[in-house]
Backbone as CSV, one residue per row, in Angstrom:
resi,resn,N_x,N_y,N_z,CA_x,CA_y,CA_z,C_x,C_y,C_z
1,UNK,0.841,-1.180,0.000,0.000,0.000,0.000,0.884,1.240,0.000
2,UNK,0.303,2.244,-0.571,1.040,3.217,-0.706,0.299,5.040,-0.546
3,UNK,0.769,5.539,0.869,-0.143,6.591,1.247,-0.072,7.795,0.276
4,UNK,-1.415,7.776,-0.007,-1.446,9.127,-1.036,-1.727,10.519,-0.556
5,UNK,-2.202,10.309,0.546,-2.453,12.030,1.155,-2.606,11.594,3.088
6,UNK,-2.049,12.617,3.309,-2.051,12.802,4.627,-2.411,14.156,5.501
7,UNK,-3.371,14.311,6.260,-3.884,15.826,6.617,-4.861,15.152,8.254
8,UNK,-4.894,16.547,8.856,-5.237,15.909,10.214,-6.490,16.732,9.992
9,UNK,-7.569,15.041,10.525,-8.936,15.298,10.220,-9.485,15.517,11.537
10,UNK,-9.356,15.228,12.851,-9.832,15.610,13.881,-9.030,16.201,14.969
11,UNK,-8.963,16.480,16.344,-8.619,16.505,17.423,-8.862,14.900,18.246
12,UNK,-7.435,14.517,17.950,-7.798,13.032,18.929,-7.855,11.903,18.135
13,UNK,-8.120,10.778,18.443,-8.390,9.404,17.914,-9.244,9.829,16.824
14,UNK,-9.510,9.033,15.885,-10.693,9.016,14.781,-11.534,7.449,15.169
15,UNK,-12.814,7.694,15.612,-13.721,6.081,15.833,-13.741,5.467,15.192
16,UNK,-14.442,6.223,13.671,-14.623,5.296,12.478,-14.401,5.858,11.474
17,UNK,-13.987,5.342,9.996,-13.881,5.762,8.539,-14.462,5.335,8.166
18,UNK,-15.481,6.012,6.504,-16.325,5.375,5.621,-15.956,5.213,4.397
19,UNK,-15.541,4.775,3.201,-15.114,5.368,2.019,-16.602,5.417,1.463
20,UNK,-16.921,6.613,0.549,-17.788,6.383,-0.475,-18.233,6.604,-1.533
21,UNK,-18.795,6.850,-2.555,-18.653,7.640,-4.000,-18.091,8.540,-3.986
22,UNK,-17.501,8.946,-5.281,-17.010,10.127,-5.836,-15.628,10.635,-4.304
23,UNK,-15.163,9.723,-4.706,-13.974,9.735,-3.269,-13.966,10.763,-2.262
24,UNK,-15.223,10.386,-1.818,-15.748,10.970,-0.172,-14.878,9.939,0.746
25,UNK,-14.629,10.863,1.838,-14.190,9.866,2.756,-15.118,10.296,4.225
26,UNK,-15.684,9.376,5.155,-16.494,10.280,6.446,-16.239,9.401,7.716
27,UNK,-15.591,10.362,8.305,-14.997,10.417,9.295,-15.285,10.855,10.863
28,UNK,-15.570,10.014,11.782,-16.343,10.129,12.811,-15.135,10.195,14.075
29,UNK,-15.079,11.081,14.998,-13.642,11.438,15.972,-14.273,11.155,17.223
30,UNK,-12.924,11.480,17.952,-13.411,11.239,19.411,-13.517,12.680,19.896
31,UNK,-13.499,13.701,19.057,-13.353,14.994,19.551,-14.514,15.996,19.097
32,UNK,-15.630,14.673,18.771,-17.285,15.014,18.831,-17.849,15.707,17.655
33,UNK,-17.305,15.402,16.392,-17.464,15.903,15.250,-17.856,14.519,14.151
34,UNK,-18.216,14.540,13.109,-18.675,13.756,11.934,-18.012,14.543,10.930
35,UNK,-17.212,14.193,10.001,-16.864,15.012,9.111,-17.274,14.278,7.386
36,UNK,-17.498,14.559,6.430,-17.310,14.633,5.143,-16.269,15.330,4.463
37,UNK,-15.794,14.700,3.692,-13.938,15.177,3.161,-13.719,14.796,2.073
38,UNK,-13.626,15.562,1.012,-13.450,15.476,-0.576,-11.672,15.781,-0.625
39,UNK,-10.625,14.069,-0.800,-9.791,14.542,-0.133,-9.288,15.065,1.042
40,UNK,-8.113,16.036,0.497,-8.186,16.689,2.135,-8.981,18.193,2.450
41,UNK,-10.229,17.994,2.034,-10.500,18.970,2.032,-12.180,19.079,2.619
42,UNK,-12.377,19.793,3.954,-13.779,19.644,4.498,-14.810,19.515,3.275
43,UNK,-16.184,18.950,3.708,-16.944,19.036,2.225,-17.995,19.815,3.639
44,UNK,-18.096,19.107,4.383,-19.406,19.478,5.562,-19.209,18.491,6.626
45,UNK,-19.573,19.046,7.976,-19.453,18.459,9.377,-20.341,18.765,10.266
46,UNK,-20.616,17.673,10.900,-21.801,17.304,12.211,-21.009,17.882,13.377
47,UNK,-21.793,18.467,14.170,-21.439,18.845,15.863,-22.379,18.344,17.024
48,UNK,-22.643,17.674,18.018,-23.601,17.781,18.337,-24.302,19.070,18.558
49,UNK,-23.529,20.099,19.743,-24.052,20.734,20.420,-24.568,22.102,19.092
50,UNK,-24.494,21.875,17.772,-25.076,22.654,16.580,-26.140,22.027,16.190
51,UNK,-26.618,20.567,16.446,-27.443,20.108,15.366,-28.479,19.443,16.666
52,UNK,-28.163,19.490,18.152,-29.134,19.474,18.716,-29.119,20.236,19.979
53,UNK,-29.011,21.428,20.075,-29.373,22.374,21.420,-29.826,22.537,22.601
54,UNK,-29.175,22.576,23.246,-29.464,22.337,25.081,-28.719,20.917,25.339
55,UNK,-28.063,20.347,24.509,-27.582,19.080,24.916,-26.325,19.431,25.194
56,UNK,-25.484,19.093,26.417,-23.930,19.167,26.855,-23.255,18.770,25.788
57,UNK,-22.063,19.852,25.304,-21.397,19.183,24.303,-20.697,18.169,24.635
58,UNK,-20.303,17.515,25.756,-19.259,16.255,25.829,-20.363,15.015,26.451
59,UNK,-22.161,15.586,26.081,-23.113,14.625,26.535,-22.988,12.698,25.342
60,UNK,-22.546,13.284,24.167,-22.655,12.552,23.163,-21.704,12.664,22.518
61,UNK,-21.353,11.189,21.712,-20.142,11.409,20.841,-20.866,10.665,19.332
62,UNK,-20.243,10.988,18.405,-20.100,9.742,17.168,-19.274,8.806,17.755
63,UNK,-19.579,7.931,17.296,-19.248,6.238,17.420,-18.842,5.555,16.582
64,UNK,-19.794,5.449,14.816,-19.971,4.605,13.864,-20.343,5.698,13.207
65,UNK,-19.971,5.611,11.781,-20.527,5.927,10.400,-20.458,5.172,9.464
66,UNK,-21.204,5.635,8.268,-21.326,4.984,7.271,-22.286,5.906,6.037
67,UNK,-21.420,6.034,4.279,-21.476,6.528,3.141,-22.403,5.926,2.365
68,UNK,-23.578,5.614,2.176,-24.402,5.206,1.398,-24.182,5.579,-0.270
69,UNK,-23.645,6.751,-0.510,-23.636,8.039,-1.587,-24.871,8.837,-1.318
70,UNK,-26.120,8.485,-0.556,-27.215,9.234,-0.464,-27.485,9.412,0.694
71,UNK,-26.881,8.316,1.813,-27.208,8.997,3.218,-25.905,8.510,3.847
72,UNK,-26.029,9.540,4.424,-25.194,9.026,5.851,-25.586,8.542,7.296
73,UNK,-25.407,7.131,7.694,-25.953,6.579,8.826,-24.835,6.664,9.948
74,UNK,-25.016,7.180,10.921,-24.353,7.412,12.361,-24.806,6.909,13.788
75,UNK,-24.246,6.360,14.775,-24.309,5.869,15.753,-23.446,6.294,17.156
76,UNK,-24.382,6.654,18.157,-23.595,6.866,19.083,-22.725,6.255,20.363
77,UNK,-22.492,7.115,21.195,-21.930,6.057,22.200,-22.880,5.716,23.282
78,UNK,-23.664,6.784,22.973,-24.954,6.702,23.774,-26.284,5.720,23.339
79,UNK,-26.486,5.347,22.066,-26.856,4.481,21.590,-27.900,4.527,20.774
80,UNK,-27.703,6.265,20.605,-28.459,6.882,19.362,-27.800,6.820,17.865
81,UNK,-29.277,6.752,17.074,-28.852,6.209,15.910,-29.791,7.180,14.514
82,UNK,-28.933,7.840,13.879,-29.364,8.625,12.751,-29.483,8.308,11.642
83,UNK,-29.786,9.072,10.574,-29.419,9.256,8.869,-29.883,10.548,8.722
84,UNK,-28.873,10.869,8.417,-28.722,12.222,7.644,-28.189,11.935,5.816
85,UNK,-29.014,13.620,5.548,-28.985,13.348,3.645,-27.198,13.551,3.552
86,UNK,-26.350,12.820,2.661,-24.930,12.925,2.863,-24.592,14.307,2.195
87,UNK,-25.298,14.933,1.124,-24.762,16.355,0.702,-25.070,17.407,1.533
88,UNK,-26.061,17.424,2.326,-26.396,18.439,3.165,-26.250,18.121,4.591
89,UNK,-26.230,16.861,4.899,-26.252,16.277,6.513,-27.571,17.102,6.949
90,UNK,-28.209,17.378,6.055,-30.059,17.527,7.107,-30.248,16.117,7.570
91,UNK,-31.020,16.196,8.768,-31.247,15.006,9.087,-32.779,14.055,8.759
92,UNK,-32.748,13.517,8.671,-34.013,12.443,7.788,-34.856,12.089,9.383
93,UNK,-34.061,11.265,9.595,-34.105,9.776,11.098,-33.539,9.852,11.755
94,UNK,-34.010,10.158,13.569,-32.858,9.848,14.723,-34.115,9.301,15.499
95,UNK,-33.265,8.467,16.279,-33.888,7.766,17.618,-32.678,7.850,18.698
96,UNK,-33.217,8.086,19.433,-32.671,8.667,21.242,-32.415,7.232,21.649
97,UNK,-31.022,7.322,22.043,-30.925,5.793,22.402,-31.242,4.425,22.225
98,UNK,-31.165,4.325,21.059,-31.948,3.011,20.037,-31.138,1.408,20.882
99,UNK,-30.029,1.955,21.017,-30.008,0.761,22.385,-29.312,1.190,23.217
100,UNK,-29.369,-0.135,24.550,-28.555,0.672,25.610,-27.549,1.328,26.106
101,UNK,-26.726,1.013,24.734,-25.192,1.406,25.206,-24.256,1.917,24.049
102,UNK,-23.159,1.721,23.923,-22.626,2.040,22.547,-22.883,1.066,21.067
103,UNK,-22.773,2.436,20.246,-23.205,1.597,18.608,-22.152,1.821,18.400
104,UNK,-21.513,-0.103,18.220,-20.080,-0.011,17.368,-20.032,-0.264,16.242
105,UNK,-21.418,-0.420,15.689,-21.502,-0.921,14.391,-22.783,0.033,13.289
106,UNK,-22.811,0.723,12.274,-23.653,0.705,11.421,-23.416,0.336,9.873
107,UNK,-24.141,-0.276,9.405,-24.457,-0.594,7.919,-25.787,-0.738,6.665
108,UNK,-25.920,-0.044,5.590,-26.950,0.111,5.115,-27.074,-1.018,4.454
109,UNK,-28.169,-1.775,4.238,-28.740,-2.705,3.913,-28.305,-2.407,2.171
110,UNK,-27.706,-3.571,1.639,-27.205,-2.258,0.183,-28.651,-3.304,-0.890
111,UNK,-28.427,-2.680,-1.915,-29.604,-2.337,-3.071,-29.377,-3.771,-3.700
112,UNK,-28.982,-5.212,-3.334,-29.325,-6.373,-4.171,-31.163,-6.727,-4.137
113,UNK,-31.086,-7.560,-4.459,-32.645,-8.807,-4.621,-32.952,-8.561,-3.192
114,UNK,-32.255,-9.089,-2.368,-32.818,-9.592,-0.971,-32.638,-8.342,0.008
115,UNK,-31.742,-6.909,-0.670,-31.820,-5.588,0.438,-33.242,-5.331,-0.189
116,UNK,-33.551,-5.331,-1.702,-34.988,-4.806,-1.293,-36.449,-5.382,-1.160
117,UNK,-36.349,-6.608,-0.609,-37.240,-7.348,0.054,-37.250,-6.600,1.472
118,UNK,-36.156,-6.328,2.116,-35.902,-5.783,3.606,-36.365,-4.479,3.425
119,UNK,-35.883,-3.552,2.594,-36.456,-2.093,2.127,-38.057,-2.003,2.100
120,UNK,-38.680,-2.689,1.566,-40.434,-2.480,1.432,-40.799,-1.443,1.116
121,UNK,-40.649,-0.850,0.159,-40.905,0.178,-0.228,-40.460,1.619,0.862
122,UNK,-39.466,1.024,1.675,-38.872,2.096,2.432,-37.789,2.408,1.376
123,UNK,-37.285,4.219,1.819,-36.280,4.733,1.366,-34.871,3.904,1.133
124,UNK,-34.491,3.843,2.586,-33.316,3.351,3.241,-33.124,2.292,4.859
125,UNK,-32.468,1.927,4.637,-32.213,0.690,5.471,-31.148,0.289,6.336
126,UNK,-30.853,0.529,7.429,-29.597,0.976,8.168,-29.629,-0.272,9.683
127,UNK,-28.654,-0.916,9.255,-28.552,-2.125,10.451,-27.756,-1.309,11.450
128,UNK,-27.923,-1.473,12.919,-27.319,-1.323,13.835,-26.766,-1.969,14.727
129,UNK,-25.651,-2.022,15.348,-24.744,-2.998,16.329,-24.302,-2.607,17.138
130,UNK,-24.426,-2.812,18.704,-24.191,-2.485,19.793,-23.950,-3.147,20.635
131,UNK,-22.973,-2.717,22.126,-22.562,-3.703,23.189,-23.452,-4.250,23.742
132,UNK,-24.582,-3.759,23.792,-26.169,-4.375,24.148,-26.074,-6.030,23.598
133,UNK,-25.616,-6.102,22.826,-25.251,-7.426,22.030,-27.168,-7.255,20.819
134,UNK,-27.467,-6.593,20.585,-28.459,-6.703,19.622,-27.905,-5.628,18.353
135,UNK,-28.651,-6.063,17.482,-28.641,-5.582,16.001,-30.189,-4.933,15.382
136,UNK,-30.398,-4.158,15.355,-31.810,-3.416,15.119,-31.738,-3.101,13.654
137,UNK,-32.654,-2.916,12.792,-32.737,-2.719,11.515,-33.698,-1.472,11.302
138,UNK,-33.292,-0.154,10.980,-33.571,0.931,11.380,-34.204,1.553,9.445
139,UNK,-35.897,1.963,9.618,-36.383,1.940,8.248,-36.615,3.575,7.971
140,UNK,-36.230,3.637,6.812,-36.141,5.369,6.441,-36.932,5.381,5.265
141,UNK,-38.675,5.800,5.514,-39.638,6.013,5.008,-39.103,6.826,3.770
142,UNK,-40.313,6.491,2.685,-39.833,7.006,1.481,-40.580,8.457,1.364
143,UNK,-39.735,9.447,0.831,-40.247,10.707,0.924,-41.275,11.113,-0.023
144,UNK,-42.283,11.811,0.318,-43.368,12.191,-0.771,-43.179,12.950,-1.423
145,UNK,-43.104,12.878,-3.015,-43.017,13.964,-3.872,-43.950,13.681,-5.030
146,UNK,-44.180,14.860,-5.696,-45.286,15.074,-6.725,-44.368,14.818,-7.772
147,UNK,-44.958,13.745,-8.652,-44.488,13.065,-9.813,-44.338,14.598,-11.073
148,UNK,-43.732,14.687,-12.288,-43.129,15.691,-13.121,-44.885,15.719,-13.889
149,UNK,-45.217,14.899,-13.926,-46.318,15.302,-15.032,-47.528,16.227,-14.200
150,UNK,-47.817,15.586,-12.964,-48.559,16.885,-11.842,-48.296,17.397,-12.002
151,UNK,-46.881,18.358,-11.354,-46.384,19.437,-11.366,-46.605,20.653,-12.414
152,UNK,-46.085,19.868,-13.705,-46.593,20.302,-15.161,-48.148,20.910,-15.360
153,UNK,-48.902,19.464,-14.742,-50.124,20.160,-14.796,-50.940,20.951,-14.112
154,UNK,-50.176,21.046,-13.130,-50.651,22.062,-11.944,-50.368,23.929,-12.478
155,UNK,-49.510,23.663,-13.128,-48.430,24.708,-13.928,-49.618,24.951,-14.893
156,UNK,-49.657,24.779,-15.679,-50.425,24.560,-16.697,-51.836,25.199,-16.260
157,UNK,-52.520,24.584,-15.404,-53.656,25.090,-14.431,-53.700,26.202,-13.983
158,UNK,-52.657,26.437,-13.243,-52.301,28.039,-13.106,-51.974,29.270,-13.917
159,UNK,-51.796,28.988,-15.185,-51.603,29.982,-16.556,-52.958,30.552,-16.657
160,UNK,-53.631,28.727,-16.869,-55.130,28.752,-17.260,-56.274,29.545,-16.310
161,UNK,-55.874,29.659,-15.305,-56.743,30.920,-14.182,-56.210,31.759,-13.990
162,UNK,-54.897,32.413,-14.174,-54.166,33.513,-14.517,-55.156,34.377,-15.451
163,UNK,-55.090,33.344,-16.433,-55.408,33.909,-17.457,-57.129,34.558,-18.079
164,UNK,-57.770,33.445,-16.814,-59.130,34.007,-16.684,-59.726,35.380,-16.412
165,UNK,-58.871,35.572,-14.607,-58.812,36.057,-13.896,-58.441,37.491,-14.985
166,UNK,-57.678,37.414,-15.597,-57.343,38.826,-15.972,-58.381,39.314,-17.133
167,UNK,-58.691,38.085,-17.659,-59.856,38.143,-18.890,-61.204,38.797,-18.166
168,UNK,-61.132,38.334,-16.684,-62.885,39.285,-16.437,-62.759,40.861,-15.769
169,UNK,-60.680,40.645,-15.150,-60.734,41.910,-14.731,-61.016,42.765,-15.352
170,UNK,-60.189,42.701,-16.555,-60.137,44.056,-17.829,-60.448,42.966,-18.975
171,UNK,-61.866,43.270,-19.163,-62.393,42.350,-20.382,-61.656,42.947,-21.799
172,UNK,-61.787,42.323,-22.646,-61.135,42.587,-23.744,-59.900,41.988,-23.425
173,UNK,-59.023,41.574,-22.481,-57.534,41.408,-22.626,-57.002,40.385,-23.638
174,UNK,-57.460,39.621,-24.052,-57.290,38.628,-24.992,-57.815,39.035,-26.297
């Protein structure tokens, strides 16, 4: 093996590494940060005490991550367990202590025959592993959106009473 870049990604130990598309690398510390890194170079980073308020910053740490290319799944030491969207890190899914103790493990159920039997018409699919000694399978509902041809015709609809509307204000307009 042969090291191609070297740059200091946290304060302290690093818990876990993810590799994932488009050579992301995400990186979870002991110095209470989640990072995303294009190279050596920040892309975007998790804090707790930014992304959930009133909580002690040394209340919670990252533990586990993991690069889907579309989400990012995280685990704590506390035994909370997320997904956040990976370009924005908004968050989708968290549960408060999903088990009792530390998550040393997360992994997304990936996209063969038999991940989407487990998927069910869910989004995403995120196994969890903890000193609890259990494994939980954590489901990320599929988001609702209005298909292109609605939209269109909703569009369309709206010209069409635009266009009324101005036809009775000032008759003659057409």
């Amino acid at each position: 093996m042969k090291k191609t870049l070297e740059f200091k990604a946290h304060d302290g130990e690093i818990e876990d590494i993810a590799l994932g598309p488009d050579n992301k690398v995400v990186t979870a510390g002991r110095d209470f940060q989640c990072c995303v890194w294009q190279q050596d170079q920040l892309v975007t980073g998790l804090r707790w005490n930014e992304n959930l308020p009133g909580i002690p910053d040394k209340a919670y740490r990252y533990q586990a991550c993991r690069d889907s290319g579309t989400f990012l799944g995280l685990g704590t030491v506390t035994g909370s367990v997320a997904i956040h969207i990976a370009f924005s890190l908004q968050r989708l899914y968290y549960v408060k202590e999903a088990h009792g103790i530390v998550v040393t493990d997360v992994a997304f159920v990936p996209e063969s025959r038999h991940g989407r039997e487990l998927l069910a018409g869910n989004e995403a699919a995120l196994l969890s592993v903890a000193v609890d000694s259990r494994c939980k399978l954590h489901l990320l509902p599929s988001r609702r959106s209005l298909p292109v041809w609605l939209l269109l015709l909703l569009c369309a609809g709206l010209i069409v009473a635009a266009i009324l509307l101005l036809q009775l204000a000032f008759p003659g307009f057409l």
